[in-house]
C-alpha positions as CSV (number, residue, x, y, z in Angstrom):
1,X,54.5,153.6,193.1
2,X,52.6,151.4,190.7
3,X,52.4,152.4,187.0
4,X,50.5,149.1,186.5
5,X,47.9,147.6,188.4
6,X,46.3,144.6,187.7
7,X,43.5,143.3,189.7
8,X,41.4,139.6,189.3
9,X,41.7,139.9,185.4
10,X,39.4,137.1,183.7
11,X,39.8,136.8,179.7
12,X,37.2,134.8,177.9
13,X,37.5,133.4,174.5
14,X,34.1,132.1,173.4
15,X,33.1,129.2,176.4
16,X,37.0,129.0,177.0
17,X,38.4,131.1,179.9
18,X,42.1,131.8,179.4
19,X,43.0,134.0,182.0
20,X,41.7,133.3,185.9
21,X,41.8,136.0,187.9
22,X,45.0,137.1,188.0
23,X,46.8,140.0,190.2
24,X,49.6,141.6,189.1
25,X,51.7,145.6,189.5
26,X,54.9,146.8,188.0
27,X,56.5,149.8,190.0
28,X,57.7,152.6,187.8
29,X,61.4,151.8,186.6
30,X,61.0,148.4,187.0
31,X,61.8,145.6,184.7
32,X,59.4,142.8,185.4
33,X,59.1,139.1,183.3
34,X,56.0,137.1,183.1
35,X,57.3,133.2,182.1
36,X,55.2,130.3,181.7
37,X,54.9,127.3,178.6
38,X,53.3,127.6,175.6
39,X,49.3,128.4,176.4
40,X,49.4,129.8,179.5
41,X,47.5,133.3,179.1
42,X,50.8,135.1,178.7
43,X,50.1,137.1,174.9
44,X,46.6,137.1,176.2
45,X,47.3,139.1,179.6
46,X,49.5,141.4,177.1
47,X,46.6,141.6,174.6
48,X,44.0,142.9,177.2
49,X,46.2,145.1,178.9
50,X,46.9,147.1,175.4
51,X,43.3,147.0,174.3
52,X,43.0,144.1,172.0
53,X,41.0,142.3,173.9
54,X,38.4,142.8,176.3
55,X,38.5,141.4,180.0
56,X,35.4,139.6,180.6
57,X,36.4,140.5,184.8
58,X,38.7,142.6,186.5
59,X,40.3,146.0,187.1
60,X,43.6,147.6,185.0
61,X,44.9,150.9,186.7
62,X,48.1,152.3,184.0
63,X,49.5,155.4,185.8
64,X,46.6,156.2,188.0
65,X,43.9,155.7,185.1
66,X,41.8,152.7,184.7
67,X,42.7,151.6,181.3
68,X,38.6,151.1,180.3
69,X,38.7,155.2,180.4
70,X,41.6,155.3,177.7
71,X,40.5,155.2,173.8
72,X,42.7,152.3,172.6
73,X,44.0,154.5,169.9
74,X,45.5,156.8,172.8
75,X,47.1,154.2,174.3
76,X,50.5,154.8,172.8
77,X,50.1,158.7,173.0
78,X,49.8,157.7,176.9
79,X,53.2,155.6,177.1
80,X,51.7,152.0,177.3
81,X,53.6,150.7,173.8
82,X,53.8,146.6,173.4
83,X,56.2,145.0,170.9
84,X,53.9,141.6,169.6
85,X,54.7,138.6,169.6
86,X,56.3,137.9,165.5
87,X,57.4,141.4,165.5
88,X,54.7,143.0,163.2
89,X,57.1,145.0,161.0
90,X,55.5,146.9,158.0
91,X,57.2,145.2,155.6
92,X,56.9,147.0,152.3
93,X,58.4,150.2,154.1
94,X,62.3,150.6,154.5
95,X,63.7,150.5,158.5
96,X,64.0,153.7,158.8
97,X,60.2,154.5,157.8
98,X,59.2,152.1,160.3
99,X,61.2,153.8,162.5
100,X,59.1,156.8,161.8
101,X,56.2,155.1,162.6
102,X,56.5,155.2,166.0
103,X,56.5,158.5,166.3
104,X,53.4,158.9,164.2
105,X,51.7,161.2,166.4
106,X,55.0,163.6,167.0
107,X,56.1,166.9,165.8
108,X,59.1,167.4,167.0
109,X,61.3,166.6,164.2
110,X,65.0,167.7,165.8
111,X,64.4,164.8,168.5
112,X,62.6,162.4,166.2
113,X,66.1,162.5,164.0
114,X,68.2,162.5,167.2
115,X,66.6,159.6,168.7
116,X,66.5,157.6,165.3
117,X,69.8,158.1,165.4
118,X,70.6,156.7,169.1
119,X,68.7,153.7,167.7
120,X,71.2,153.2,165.5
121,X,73.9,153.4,167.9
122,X,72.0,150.7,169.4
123,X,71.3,148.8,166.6
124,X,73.9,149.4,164.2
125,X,72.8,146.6,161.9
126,X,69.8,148.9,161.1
127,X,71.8,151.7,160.2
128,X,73.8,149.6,157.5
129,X,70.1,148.5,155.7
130,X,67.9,151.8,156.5
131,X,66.8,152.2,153.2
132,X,66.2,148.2,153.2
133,X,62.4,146.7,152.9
134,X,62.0,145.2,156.3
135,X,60.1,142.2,155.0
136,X,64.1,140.8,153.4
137,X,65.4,141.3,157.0
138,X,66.1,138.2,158.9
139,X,64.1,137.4,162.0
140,X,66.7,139.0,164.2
141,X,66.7,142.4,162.5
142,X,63.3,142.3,162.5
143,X,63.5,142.4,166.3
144,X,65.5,145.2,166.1
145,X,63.2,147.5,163.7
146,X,60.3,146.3,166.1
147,X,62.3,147.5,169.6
148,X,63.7,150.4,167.9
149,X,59.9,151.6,166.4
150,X,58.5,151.0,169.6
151,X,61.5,153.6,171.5
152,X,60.2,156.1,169.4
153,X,56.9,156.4,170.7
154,X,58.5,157.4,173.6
155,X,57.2,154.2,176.0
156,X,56.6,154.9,179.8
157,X,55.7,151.0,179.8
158,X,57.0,148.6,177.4
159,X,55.5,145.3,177.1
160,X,57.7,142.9,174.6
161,X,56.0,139.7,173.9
162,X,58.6,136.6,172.9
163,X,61.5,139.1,172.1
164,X,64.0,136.0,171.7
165,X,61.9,133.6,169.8
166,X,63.0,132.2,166.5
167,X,66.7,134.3,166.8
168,X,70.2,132.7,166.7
169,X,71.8,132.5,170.3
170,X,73.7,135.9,169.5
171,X,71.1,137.1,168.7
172,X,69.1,136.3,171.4
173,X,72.3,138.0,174.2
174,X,72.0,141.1,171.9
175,X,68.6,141.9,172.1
176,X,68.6,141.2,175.8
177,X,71.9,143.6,176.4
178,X,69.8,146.0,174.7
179,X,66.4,145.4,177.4
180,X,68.7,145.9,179.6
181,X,69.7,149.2,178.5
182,X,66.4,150.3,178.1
183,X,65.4,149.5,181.3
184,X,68.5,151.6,182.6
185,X,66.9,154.6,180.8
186,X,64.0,154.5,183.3
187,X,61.9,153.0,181.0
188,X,59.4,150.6,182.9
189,X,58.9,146.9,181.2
190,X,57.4,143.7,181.2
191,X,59.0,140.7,179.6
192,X,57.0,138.1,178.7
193,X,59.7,135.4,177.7
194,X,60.1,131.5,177.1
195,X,63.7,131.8,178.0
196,X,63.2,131.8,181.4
197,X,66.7,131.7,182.6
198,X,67.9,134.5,180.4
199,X,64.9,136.7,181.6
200,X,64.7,135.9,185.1
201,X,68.7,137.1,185.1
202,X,68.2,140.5,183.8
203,X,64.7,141.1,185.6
204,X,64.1,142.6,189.3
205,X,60.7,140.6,189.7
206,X,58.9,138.0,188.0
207,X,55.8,136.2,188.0
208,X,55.3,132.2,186.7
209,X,51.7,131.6,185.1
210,X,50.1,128.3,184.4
211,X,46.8,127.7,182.5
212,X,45.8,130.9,183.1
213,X,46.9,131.7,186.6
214,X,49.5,133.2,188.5
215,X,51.4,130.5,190.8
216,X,54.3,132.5,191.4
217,X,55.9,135.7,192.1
218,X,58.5,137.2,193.5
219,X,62.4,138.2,193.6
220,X,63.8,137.5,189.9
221,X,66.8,135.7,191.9
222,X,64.5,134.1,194.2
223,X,62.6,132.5,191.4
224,X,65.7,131.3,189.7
225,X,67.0,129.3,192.8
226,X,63.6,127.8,193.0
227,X,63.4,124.0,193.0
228,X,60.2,124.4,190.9
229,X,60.8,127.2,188.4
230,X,64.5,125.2,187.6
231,X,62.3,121.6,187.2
232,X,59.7,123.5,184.7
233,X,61.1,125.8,183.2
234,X,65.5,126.0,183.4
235,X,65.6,122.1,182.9
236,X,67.7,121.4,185.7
């Protein structure tokens, strides 16, 4: 079953059309990447499917609902949680505050604190600096504090824009262990990613989009043995 359904989706920016009618689903559970080069519609196919923008064409179906029939400010309260592109920590507030802020719109304080606390386990970086400023973290921790806000909002659909950009190499294998993981929870995700490779290894589907288009989909494994994706994008 589909928890996302995305039908000829059109995004204008003034005169400039930067999505072209694109299709595209995610079955529940699955864990789904979106690759492409700089300026291909990727962060703006996220954007509109959270709210932030407004598709000038085209439908957007998140778990039986078209998404035009969801106040944007309920869009988290209904499971459709995006980590942005740069991260977007509230950096004048410690980690574990910004922790908290996921769960803005919760009560239940027993599971807030146990879940916080499985964060940790994941990150345990961010349980060494919890009473830290996020703004003095590095990049990479940052990441963290971003994933780690977003878990506690409780996500049915996770969309993480660029998870790897900027970060050290280790970096980079830590955060994706920890998609992984994620994903293994049942928690559906799409991955948009530059590191194509990495992605397209950890993913069951994926889709390639050029100036504004999709021109691919299928298998993750499939797409990696491509002649094409490997030319573009894996520079082999």
């Amino acid at each position: 079953m589909s928890l996302l359904e995305v039908k000829n989706l059109k995004v204008s920016y003034g005169g400039i059309q930067a999505v072209k009618g694109i299709d595209l689903h995610i079955d529940q559970g699955e864990l789904v990447t979106l690759i492409g080069a700089n300026g291909a519609g990727k962060t703006t196919t996220l954007r509109t499917l959270v709210g932030m923008v407004k598709p000038a064409e085209g439908s957007i179906v998140y778990d039986g609902k078209p998404t035009g029939k969801i106040p944007v400010y309920d869009f988290v309260r209904n499971g459709l949680v995006m980590v942005p592109e740069g991260r977007g920590v509230f950096g004048r507030l410690t980690v574990e505050e910004n922790l908290r802020m996921g769960a803005y719109y919760r009560n239940d304080e027993n599971a807030i604190r146990d879940e916080i606390d499985y964060v940790y386990e994941l990150f345990p970086r961010l349980k060494e600096r919890m009473v830290q400023l996020a703004g003095t973290l590095s990049g990479g921790e940052q990441q963290m504090v971003a994933m780690g806000r977003a878990m506690l909002s409780k996500p049915k659909l996770l969309l993480l824009d660029e998870p790897s950009m900027g970060l050290a190499p280790i970096i980079v294998q830590k955060i994706f262990e920890i998609v992984q993981m994620i994903s293994k929870q049942g928690v559906t995700i799409l991955l948009v990613e530059q590191n194509a490779k990495l992605a397209l290894e950890i993913s069951d589907r994926g889709y390639v989009m050029e100036s504004g288009r999709i021109t691919m989909s299928g298998p993750a494994r499939e797409l990696l043995d491509s002649d094409a994706v490997q030319k573009a994008y894996l520079g082999e």
